[in-house]
PyMOL Python script that loads the backbone (N, CA, C, O; Angstrom):
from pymol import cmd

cmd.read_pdbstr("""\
ATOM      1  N   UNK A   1     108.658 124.087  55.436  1.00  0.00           N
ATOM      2  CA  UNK A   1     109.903 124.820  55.299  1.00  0.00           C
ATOM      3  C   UNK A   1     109.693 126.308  55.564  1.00  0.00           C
ATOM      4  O   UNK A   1     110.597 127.053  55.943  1.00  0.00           O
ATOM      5  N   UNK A   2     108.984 126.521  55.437  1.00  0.00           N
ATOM      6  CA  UNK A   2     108.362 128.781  55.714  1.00  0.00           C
ATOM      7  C   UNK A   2     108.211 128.771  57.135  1.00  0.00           C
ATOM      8  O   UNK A   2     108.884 129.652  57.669  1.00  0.00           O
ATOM      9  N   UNK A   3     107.665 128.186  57.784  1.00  0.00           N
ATOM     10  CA  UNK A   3     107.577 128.201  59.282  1.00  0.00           C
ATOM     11  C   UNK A   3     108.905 128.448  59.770  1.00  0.00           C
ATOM     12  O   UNK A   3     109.247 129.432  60.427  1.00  0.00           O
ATOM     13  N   UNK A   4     109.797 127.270  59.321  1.00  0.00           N
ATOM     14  CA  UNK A   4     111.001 127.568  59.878  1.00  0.00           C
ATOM     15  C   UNK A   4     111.981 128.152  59.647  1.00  0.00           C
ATOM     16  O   UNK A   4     112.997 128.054  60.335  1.00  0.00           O
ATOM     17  N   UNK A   5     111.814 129.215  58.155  1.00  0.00           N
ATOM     18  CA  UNK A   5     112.699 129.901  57.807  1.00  0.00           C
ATOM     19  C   UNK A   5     111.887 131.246  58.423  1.00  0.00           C
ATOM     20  O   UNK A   5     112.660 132.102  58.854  1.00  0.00           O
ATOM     21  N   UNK A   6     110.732 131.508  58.511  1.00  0.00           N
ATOM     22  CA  UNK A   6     110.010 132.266  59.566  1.00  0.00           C
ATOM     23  C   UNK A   6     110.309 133.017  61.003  1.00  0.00           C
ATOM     24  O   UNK A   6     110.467 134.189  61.343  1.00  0.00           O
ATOM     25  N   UNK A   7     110.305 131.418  61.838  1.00  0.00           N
ATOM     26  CA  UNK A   7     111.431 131.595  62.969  1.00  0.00           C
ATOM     27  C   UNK A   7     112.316 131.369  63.096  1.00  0.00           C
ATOM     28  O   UNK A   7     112.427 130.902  64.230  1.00  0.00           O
ATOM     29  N   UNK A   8     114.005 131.399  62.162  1.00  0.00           N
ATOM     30  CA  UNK A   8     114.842 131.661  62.011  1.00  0.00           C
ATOM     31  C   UNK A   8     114.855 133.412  61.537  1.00  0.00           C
ATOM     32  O   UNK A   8     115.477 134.200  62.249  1.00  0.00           O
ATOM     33  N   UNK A   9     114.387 133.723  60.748  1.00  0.00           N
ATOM     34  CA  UNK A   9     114.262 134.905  60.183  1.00  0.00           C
ATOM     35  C   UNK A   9     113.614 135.797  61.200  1.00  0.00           C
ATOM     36  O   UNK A   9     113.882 136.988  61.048  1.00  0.00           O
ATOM     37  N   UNK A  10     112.842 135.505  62.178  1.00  0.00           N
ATOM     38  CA  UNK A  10     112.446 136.024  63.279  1.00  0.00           C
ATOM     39  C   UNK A  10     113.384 135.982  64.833  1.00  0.00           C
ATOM     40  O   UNK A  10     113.343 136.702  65.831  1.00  0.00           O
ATOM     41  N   UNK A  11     113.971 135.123  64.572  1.00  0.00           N
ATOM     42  CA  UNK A  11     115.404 134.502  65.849  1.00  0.00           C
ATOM     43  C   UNK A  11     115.852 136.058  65.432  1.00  0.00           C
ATOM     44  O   UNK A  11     115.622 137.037  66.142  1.00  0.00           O
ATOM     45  N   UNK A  12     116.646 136.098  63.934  1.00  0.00           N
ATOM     46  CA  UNK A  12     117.631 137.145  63.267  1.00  0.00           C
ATOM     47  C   UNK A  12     117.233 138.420  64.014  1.00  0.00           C
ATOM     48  O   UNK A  12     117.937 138.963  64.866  1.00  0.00           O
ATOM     49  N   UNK A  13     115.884 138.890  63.555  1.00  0.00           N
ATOM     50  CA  UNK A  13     115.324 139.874  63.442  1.00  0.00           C
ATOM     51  C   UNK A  13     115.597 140.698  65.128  1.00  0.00           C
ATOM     52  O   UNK A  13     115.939 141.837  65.444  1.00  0.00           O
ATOM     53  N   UNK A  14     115.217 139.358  65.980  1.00  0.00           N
ATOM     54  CA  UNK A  14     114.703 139.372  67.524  1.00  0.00           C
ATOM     55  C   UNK A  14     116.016 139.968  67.828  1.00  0.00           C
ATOM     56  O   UNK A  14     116.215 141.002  68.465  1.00  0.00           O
ATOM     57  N   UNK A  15     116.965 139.115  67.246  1.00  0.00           N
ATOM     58  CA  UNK A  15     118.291 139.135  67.938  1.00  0.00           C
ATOM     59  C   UNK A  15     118.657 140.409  67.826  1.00  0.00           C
ATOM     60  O   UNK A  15     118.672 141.083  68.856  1.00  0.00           O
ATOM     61  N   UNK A  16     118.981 140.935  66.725  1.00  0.00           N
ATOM     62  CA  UNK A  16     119.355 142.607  65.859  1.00  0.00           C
ATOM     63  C   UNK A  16     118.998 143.696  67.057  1.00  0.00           C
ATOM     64  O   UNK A  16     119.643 144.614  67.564  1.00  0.00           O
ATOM     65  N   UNK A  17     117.585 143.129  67.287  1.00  0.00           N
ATOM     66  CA  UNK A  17     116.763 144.134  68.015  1.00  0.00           C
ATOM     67  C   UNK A  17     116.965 144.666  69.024  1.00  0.00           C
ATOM     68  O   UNK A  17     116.955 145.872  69.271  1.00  0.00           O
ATOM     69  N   UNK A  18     117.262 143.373  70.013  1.00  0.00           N
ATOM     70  CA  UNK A  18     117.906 143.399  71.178  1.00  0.00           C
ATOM     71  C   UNK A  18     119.164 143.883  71.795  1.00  0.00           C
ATOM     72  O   UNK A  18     119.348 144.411  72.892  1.00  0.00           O
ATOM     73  N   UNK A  19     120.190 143.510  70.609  1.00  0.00           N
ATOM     74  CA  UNK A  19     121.723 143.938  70.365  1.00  0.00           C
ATOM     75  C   UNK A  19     121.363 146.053  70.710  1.00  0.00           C
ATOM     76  O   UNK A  19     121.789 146.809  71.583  1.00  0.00           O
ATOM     77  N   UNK A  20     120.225 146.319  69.277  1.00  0.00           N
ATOM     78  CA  UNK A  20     120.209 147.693  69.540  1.00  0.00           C
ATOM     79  C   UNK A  20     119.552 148.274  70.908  1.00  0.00           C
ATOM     80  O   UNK A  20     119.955 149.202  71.609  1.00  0.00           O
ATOM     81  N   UNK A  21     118.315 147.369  71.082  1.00  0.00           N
ATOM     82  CA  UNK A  21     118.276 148.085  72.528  1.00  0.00           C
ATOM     83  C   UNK A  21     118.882 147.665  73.459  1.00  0.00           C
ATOM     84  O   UNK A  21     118.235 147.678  74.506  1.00  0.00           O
ATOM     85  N   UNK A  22     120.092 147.206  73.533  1.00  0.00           N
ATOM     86  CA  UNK A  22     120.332 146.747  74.772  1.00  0.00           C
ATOM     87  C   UNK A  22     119.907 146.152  76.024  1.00  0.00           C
ATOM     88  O   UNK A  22     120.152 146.219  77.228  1.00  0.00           O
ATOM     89  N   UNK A  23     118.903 145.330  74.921  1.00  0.00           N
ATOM     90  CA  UNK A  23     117.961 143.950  76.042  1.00  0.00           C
ATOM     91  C   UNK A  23     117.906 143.285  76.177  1.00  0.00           C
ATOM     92  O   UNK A  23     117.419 142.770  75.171  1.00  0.00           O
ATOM     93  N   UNK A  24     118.160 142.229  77.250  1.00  0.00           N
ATOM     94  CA  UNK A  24     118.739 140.799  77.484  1.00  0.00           C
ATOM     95  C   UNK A  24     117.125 139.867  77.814  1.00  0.00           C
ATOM     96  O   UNK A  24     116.094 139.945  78.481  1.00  0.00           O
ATOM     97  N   UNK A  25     117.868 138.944  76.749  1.00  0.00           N
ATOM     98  CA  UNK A  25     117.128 137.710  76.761  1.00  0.00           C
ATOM     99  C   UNK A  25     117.413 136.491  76.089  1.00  0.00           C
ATOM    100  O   UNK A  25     118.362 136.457  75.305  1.00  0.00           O
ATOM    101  N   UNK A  26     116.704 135.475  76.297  1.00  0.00           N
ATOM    102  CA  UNK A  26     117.326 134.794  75.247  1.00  0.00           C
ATOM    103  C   UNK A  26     116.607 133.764  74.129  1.00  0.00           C
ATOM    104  O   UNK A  26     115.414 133.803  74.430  1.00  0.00           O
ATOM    105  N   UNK A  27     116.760 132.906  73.039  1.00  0.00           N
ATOM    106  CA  UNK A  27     116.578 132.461  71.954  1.00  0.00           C
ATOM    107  C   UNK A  27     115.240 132.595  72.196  1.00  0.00           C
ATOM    108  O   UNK A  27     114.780 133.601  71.656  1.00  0.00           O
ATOM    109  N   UNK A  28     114.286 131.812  72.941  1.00  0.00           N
ATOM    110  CA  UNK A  28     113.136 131.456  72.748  1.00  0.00           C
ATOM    111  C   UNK A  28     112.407 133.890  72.339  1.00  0.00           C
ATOM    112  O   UNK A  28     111.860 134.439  71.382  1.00  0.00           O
ATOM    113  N   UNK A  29     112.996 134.482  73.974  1.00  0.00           N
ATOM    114  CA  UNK A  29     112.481 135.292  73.604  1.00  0.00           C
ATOM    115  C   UNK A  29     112.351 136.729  72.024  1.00  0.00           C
ATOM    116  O   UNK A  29     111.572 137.583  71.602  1.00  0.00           O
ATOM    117  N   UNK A  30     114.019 135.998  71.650  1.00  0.00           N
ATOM    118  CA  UNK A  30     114.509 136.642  70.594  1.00  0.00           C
ATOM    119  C   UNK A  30     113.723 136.851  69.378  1.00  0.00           C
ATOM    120  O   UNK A  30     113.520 137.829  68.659  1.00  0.00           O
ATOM    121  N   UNK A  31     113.137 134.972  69.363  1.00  0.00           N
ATOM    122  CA  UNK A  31     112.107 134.392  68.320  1.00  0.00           C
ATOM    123  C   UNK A  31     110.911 135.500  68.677  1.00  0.00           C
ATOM    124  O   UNK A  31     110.728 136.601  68.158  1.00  0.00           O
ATOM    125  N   UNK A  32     110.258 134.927  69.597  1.00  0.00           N
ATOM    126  CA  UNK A  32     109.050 135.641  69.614  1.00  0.00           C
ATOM    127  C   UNK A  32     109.369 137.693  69.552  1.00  0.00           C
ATOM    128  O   UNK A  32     108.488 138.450  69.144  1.00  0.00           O
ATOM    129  N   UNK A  33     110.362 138.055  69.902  1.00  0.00           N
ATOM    130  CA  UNK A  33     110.779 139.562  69.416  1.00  0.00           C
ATOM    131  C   UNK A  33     110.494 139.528  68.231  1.00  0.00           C
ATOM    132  O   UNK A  33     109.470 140.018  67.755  1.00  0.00           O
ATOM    133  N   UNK A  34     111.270 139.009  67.680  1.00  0.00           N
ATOM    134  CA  UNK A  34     111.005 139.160  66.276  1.00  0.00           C
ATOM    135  C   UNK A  34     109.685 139.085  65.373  1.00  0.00           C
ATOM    136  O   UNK A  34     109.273 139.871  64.519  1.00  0.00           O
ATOM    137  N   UNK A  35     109.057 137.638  65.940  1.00  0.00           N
ATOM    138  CA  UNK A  35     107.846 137.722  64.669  1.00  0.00           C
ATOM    139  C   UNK A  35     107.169 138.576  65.319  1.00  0.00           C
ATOM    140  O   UNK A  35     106.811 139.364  64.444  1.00  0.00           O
ATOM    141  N   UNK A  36     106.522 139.140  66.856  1.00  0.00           N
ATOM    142  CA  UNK A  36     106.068 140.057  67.021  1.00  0.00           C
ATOM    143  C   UNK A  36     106.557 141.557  65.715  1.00  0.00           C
ATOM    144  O   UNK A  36     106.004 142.300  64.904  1.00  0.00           O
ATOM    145  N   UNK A  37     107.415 141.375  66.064  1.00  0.00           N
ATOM    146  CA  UNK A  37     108.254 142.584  65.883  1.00  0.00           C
ATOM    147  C   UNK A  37     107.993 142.877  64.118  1.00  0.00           C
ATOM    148  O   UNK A  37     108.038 143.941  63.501  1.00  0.00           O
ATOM    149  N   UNK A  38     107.751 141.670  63.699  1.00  0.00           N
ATOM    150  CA  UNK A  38     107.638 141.536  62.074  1.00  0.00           C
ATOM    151  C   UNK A  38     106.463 142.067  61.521  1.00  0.00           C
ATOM    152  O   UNK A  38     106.272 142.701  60.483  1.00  0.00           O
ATOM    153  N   UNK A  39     105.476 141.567  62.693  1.00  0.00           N
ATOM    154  CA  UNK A  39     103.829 142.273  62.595  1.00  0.00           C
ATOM    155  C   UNK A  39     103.589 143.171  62.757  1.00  0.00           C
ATOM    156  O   UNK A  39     102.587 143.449  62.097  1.00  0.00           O
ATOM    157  N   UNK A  40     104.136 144.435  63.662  1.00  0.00           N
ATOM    158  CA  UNK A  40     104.239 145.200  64.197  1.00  0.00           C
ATOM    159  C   UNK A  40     104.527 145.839  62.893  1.00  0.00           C
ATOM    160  O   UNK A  40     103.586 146.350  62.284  1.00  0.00           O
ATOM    161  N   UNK A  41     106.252 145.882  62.177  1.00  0.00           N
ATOM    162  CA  UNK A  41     106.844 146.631  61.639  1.00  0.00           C
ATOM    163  C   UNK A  41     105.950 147.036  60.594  1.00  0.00           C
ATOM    164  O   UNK A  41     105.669 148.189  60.266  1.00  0.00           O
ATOM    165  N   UNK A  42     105.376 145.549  59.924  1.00  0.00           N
ATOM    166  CA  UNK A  42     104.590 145.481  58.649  1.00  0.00           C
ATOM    167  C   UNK A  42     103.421 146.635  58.884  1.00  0.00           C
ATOM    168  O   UNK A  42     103.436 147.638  58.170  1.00  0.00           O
ATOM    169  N   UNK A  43     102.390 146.458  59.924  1.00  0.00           N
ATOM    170  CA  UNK A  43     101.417 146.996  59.683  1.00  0.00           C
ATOM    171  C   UNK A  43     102.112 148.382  60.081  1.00  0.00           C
ATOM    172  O   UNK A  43     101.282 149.235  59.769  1.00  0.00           O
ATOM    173  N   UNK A  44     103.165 148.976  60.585  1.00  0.00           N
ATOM    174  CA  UNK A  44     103.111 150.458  60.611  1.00  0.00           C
ATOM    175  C   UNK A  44     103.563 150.822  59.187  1.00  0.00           C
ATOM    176  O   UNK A  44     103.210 151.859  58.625  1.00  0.00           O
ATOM    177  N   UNK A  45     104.368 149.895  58.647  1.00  0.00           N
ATOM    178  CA  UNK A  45     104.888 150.100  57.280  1.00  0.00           C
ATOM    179  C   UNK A  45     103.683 150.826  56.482  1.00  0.00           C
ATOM    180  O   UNK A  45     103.564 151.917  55.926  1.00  0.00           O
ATOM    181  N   UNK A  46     102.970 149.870  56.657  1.00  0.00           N
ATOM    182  CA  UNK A  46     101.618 149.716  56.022  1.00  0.00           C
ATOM    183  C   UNK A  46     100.709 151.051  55.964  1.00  0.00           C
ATOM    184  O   UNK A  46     100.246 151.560  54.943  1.00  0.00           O
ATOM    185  N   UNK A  47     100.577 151.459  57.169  1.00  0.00           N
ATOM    186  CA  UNK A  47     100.636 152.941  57.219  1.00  0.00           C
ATOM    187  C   UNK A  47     100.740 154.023  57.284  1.00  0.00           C
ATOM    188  O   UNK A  47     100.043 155.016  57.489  1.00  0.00           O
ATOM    189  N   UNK A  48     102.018 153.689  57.022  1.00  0.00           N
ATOM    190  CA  UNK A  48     103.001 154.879  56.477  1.00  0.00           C
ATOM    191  C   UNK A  48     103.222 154.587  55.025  1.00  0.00           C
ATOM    192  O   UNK A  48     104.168 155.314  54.720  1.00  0.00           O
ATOM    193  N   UNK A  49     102.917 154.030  54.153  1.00  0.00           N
ATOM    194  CA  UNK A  49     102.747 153.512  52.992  1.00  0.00           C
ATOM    195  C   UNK A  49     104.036 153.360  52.204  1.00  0.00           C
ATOM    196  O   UNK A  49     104.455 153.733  51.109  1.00  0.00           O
ATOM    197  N   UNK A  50     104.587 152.482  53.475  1.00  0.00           N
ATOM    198  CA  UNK A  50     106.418 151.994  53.121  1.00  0.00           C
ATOM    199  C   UNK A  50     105.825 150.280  51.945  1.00  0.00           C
ATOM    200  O   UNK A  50     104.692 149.880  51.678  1.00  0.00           O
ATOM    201  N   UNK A  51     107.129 149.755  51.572  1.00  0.00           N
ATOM    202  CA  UNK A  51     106.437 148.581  51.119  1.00  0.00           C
ATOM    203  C   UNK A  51     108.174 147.822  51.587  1.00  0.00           C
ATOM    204  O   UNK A  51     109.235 148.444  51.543  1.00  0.00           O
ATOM    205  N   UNK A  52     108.063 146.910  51.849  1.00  0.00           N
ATOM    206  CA  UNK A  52     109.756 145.811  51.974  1.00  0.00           C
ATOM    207  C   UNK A  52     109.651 145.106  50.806  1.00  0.00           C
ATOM    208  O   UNK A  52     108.774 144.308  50.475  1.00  0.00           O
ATOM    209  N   UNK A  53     110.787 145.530  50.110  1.00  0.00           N
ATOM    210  CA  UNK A  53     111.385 144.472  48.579  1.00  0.00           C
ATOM    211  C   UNK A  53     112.252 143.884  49.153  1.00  0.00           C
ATOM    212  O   UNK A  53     113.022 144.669  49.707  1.00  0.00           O
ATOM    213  N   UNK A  54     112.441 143.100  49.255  1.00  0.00           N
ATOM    214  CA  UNK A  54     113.504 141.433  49.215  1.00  0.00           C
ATOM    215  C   UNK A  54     113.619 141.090  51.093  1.00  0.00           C
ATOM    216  O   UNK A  54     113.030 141.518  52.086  1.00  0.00           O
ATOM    217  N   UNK A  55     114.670 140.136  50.844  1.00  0.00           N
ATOM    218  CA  UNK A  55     115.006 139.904  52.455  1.00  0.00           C
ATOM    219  C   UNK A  55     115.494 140.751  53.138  1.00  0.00           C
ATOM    220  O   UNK A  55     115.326 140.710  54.356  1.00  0.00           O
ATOM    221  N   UNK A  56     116.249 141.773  52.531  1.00  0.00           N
ATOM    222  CA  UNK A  56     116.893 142.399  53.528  1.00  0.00           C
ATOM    223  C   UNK A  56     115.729 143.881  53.899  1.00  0.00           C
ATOM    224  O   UNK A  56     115.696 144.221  55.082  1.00  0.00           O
ATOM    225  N   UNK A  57     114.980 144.560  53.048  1.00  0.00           N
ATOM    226  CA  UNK A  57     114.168 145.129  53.494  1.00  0.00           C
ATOM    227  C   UNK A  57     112.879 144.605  54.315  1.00  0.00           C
ATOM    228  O   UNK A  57     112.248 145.498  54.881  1.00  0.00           O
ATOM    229  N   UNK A  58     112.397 143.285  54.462  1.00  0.00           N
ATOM    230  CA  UNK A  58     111.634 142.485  55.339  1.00  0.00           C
ATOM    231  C   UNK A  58     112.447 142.446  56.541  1.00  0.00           C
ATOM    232  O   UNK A  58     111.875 142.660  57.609  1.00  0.00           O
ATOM    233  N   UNK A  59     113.923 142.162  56.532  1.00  0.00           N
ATOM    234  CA  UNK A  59     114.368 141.951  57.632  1.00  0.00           C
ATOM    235  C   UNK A  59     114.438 143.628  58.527  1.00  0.00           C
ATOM    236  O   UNK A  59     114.168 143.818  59.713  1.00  0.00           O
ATOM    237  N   UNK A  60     114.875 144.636  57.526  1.00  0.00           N
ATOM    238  CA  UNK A  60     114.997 145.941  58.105  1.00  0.00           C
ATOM    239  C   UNK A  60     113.649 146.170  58.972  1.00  0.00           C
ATOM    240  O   UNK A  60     113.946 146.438  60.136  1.00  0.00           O
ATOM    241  N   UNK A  61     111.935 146.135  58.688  1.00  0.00           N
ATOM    242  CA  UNK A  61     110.774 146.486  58.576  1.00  0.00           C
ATOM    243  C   UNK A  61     111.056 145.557  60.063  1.00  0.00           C
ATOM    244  O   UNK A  61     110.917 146.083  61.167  1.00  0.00           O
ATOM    245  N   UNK A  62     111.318 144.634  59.948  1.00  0.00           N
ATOM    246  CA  UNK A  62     111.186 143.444  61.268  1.00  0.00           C
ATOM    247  C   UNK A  62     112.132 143.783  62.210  1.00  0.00           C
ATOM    248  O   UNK A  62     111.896 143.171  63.252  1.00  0.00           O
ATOM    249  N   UNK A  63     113.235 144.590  62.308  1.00  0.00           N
ATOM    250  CA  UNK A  63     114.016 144.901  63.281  1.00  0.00           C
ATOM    251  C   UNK A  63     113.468 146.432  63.890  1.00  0.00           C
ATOM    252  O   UNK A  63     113.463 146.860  65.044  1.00  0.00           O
ATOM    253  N   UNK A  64     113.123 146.905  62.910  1.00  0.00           N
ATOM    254  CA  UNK A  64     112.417 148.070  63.336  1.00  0.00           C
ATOM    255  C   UNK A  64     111.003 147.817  64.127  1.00  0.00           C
ATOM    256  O   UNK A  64     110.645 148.604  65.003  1.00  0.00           O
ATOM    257  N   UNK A  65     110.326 146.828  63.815  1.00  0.00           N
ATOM    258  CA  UNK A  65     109.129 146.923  64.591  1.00  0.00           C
ATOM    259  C   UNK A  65     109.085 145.939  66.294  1.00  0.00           C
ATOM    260  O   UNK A  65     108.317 146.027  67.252  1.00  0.00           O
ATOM    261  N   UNK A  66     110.541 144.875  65.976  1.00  0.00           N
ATOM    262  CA  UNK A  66     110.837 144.719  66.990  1.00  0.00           C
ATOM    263  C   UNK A  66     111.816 145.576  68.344  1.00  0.00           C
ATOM    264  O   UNK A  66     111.987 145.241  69.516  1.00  0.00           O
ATOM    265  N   UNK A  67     112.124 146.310  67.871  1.00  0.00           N
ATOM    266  CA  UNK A  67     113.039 147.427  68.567  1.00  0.00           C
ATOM    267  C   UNK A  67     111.105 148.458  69.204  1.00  0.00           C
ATOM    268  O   UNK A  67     110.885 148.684  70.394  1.00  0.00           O
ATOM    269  N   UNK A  68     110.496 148.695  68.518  1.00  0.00           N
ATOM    270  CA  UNK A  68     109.545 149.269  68.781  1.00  0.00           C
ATOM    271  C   UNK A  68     108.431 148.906  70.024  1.00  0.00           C
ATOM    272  O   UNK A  68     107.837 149.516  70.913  1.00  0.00           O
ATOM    273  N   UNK A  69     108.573 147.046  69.326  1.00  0.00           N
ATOM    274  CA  UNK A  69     107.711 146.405  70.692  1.00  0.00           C
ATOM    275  C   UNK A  69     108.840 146.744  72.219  1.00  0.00           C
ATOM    276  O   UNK A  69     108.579 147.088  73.372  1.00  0.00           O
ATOM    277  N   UNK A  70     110.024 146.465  71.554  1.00  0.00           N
ATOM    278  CA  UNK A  70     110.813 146.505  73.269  1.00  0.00           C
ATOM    279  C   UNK A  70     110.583 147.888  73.789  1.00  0.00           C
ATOM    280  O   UNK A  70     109.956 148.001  74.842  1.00  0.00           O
ATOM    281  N   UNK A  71     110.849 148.535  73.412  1.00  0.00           N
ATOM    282  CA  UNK A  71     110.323 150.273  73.281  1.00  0.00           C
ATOM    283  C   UNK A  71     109.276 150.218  74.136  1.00  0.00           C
ATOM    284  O   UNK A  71     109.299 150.187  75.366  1.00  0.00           O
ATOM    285  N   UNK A  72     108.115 150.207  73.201  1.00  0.00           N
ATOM    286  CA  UNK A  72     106.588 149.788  74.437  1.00  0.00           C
ATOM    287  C   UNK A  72     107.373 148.905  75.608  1.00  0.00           C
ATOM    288  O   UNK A  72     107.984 149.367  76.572  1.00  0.00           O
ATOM    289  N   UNK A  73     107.245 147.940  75.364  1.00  0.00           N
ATOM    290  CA  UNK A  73     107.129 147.190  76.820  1.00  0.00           C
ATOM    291  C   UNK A  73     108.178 147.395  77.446  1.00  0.00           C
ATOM    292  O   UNK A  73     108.148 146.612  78.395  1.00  0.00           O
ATOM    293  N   UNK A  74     109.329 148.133  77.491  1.00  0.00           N
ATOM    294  CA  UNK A  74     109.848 148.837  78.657  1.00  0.00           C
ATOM    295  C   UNK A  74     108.894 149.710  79.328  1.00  0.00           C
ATOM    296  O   UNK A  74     108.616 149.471  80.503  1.00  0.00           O
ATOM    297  N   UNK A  75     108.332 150.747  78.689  1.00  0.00           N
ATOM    298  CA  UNK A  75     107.279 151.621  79.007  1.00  0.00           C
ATOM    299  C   UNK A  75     106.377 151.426  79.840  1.00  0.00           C
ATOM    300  O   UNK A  75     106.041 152.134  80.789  1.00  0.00           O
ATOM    301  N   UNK A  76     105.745 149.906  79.290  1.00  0.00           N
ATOM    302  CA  UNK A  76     104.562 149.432  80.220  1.00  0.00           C
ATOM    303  C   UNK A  76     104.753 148.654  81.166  1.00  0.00           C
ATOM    304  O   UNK A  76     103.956 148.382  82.063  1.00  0.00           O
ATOM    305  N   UNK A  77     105.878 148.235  81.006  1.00  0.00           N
ATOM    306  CA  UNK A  77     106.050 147.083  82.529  1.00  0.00           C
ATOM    307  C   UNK A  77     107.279 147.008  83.253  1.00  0.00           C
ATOM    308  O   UNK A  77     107.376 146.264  84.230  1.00  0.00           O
ATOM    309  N   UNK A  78     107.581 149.684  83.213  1.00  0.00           N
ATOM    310  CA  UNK A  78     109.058 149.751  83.805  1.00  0.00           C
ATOM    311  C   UNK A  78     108.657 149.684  85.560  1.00  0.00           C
ATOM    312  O   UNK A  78     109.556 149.712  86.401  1.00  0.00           O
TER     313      UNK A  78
END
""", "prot")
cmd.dss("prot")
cmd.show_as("cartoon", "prot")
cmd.util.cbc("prot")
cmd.orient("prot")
């Protein structure tokens, strides 16, 4: 059941992300936006010595670090 509330919660995250940057893709890549995006957020969190309490600050940390990966990889593969 965590796996798949995982990548649902990572679909969410992907999706958010995309909406803000204005980047088209779709479900499969949304998913992987996101949990990238979840790892990402966490470990900068991490050092910046943020912490996420509940779902909706996990989900904030995860839209932010997926908005960040799209960020980079516009950069690297404009």
């Amino acid at each position: 059941m965590g796996i798949i509330l995982g990548i649902i919660f990572g679909a969410i995250a992907g999706w958010i992300a995309s909406m803000i940057m204005g980047s088209k893709g779709g479900l499969l890549r949304n998913i992987i936006m996101g949990i990238v995006g979840g790892l990402v957020g966490s470990f900068v969190a991490n050092l910046l010595g943020l912490t996420a309490s509940g779902l909706i600050g996990s989900l904030l940390i995860s839209i932010a670090g997926a908005c960040l990966v799209i960020f980079i990889g516009r950069r690297l593969f404009k």
